[in-house]
C-alpha positions in Angstrom: 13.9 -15.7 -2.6 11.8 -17.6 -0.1 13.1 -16.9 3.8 13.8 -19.8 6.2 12.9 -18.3 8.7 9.6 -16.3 8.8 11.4 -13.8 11.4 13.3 -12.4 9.0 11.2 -11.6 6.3 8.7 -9.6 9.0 11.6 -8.1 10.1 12.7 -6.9 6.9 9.1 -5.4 5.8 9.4 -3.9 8.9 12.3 -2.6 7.9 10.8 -1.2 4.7 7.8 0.5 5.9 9.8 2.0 9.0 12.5 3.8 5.7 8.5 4.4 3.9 7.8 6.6 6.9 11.3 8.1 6.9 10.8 9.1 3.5 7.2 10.4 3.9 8.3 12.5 6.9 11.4 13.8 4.9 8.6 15.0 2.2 6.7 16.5 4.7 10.2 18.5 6.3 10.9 20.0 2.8 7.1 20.7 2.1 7.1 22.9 5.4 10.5 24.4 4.1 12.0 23.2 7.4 16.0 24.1 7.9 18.3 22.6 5.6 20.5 20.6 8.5 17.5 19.0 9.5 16.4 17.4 6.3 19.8 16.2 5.7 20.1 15.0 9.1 16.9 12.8 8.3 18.2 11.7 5.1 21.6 10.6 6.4 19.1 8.4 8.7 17.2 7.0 5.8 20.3 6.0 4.4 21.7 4.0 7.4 18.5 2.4 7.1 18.5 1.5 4.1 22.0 0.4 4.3 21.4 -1.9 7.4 18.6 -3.3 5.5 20.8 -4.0 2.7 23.3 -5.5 4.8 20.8 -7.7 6.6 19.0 -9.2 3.1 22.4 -9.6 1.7 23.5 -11.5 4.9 20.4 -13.8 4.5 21.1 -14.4 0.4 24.4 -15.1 0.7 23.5 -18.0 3.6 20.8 -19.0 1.4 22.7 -19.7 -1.8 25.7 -21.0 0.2 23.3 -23.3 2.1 23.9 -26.7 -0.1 27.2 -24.9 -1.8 29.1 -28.7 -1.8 26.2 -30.0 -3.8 26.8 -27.9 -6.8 30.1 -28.1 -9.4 32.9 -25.6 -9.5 31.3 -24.0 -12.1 28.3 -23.3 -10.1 29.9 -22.2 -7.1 32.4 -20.0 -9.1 29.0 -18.5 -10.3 27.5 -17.8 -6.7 30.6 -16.4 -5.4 31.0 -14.0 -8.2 27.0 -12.9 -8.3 27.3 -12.2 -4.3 31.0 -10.4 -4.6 29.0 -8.2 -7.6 26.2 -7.5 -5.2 28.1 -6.7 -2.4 30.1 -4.0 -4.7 26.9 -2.4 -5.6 25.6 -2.0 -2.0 
């Protein structure tokens, strides 16, 4: 998928390597052997990341197929509707 707006794919790298860091720090807490309610504490927080990244990229999808939706047929837009609904299930 090709972003309209530069912005928004920086942002969502950004995004990425900010939950890469998360990850690698979680690694690090159970490495050390650090308490328990701290590493879960800091994977709750990945998650939220991860989830308001998903929640931002499927914002932007669903614009971008919905962009030029009263071009295509029924059968098309049936199509779209269903593959976003389906995504949105899985996030």
């Amino acid at each position: 998928m090709r972003f309209q707006d530069p912005d928004i794919k920086e942002m969502i790298i950004s995004r990425m390597r900010r939950i890469e860091g998360q990850t690698r720090g979680v690694q690090a807490m159970v490495a050390e052997e650090r308490e328990c309610r701290e590493i879960l504490q800091q994977l709750a927080a990945v998650r939220a990341a991860v989830q308001g990244t998903i929640q931002v990229f499927l914002e932007k999808y669903a614009a971008h197929c919905l962009l030029d939706i009263e071009n295509k047929d029924r059968a098309e837009r049936e199509r779209i509707i269903e593959d976003l609904s389906l995504l949105y299930r899985r996030t």
